[in-house]
C-alpha positions as CSV (number, residue, x, y, z in Angstrom):
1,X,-28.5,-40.1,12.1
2,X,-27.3,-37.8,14.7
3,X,-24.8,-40.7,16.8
4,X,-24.0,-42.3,14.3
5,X,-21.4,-45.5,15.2
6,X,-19.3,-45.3,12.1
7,X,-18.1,-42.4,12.0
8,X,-14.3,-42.3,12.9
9,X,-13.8,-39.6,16.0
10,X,-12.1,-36.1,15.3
11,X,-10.1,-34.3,17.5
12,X,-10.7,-30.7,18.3
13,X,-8.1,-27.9,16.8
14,X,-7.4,-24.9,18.0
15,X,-8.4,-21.4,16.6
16,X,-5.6,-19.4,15.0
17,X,-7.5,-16.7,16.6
18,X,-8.6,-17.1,19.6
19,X,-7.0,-20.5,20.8
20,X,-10.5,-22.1,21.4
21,X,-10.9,-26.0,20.5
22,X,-14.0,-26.3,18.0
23,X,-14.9,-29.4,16.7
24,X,-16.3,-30.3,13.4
25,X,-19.7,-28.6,12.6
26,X,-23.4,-30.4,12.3
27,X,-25.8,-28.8,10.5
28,X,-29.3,-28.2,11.1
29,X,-30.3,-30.9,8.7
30,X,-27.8,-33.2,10.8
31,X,-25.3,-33.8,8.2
32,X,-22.0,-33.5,9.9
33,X,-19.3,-31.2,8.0
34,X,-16.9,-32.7,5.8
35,X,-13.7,-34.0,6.6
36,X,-11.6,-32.0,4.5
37,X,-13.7,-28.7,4.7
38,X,-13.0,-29.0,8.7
39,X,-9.0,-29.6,8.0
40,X,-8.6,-26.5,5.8
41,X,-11.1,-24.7,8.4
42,X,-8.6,-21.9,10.9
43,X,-10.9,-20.5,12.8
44,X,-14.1,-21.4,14.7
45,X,-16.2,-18.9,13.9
46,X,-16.4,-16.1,11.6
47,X,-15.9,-13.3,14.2
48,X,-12.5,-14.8,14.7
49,X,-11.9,-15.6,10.7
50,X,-12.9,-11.5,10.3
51,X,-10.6,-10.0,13.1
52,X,-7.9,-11.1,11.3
53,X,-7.9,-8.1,9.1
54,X,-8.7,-6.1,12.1
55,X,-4.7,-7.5,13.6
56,X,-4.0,-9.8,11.5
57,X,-0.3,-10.3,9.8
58,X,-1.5,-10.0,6.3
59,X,0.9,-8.1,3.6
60,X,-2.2,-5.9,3.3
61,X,-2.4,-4.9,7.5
62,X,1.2,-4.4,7.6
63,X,1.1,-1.5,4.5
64,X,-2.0,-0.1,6.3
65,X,0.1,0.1,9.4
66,X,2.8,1.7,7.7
67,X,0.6,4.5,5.7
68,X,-0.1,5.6,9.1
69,X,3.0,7.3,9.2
70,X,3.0,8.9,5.7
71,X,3.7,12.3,5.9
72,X,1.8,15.8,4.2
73,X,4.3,15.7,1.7
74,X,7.2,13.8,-0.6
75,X,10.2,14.3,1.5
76,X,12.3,14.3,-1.9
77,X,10.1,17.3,-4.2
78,X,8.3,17.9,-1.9
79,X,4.9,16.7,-4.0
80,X,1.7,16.4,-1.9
81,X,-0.2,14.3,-5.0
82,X,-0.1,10.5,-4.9
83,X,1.9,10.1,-1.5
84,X,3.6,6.7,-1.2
85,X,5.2,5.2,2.2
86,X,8.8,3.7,0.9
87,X,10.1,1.0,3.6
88,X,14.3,1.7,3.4
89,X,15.6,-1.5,4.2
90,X,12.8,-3.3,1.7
91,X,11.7,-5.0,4.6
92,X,7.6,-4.5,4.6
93,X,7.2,-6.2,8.0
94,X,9.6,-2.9,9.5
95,X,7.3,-0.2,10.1
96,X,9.6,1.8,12.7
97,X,9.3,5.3,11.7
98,X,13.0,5.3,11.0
99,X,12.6,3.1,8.5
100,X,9.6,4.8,6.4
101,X,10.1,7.5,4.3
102,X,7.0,9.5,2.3
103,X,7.4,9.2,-1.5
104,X,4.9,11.0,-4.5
105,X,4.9,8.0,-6.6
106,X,7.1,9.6,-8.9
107,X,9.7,9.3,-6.4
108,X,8.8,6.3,-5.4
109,X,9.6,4.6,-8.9
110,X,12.0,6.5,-9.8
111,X,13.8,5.3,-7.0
112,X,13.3,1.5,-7.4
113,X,14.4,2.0,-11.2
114,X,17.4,3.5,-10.5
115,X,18.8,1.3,-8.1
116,X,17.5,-1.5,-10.1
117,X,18.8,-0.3,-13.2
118,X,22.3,0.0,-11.2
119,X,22.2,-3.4,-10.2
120,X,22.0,-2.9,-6.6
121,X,19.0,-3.8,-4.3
122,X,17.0,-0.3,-3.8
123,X,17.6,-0.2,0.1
124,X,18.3,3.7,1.5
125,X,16.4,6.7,2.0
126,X,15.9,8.5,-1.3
127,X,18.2,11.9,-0.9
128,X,16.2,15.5,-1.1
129,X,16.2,16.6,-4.7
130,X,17.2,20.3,-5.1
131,X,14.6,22.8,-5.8
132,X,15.7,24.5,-9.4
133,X,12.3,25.5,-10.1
134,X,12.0,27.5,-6.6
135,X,12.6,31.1,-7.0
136,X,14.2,31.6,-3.9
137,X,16.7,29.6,-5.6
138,X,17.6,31.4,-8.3
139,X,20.6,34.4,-8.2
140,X,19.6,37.8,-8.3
141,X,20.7,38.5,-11.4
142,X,18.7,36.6,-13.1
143,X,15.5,39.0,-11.8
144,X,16.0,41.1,-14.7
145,X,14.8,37.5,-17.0
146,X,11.4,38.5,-16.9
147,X,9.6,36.4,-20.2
148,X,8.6,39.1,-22.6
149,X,5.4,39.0,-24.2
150,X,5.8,38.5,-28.3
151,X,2.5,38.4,-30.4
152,X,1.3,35.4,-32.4
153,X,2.3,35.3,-35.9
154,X,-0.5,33.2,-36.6
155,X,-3.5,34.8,-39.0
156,X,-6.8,34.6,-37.3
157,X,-9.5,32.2,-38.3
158,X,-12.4,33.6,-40.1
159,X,-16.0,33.1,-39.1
160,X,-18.0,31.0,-41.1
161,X,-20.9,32.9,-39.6
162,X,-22.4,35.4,-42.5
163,X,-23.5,38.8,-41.3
């Protein structure tokens, strides 16, 4: 079975990889691979069919690449929960640092929803949203707003324990 005369040659291909030639596989039982198995087959081994994700140009690697770069905190509130890297020019394969900006993913949609909703492709940094919450924001005469304490005009339960 193992040189068998019918069997039309195949050529080698190369490994997306690694560039090696590899040919189709026999098995230990000395059945030879199938045909189409070995034409859908990229790589010739599965170290090189696994490195792919360790280099590879997957939408997945290029994302990881870019969350390198996330920063500490949203640049636009300033949020440091749920941090989101937003590529400006839409363009996930650019991961220069001018072209990332960190997003909370409140931010992050808002964004995309905005400039969707105006029609326009969402392209741009997001601008800095003013701090109205901050206190150091706030004019000094409004220190004298302190919230004053009222009481509850609500009756209290009573206790459905029995003394």
């Amino acid at each position: 079975m193992i040189g068998r005369s019918d069997i039309k040659p195949t050529p080698g291909k190369p490994c997306a990889e690694c560039g090696s030639i590899f040919e189709r596989k026999r098995f230990a039982s000395g059945r030879l691979e199938d045909f189409q198995a070995f034409s859908r087959r990229r790589y010739c081994s599965l170290s090189c069919a696994n490195s792919q994700s360790k280099g590879g140009d997957s939408r997945t690697r290029w994302h990881a690449r870019a969350q390198q770069h996330r920063k500490s905190s949203c640049e636009s509130c300033g949020s440091t929960r749920a941090l989101h890297v937003h590529h400006c020019d839409e363009n996930w394969r650019n991961n220069h640092p001018a072209n990332l900006q960190t997003l909370c993913e409140s931010c992050h949609r808002s964004w995309h929803i905005t400039q969707r909703n105006a029609g326009v492709k969402p392209a741009g940094r997001k601008p800095a949203l003013p701090a109205f919450h901050s206190p150091a924001t706030l004019p000094p005469e409004w220190d004298a707003c302190v919230p004053m304490e009222t009481r509850s005009t609500r009756k209290p339960r009573k206790s459905s324990l029995k003394p």
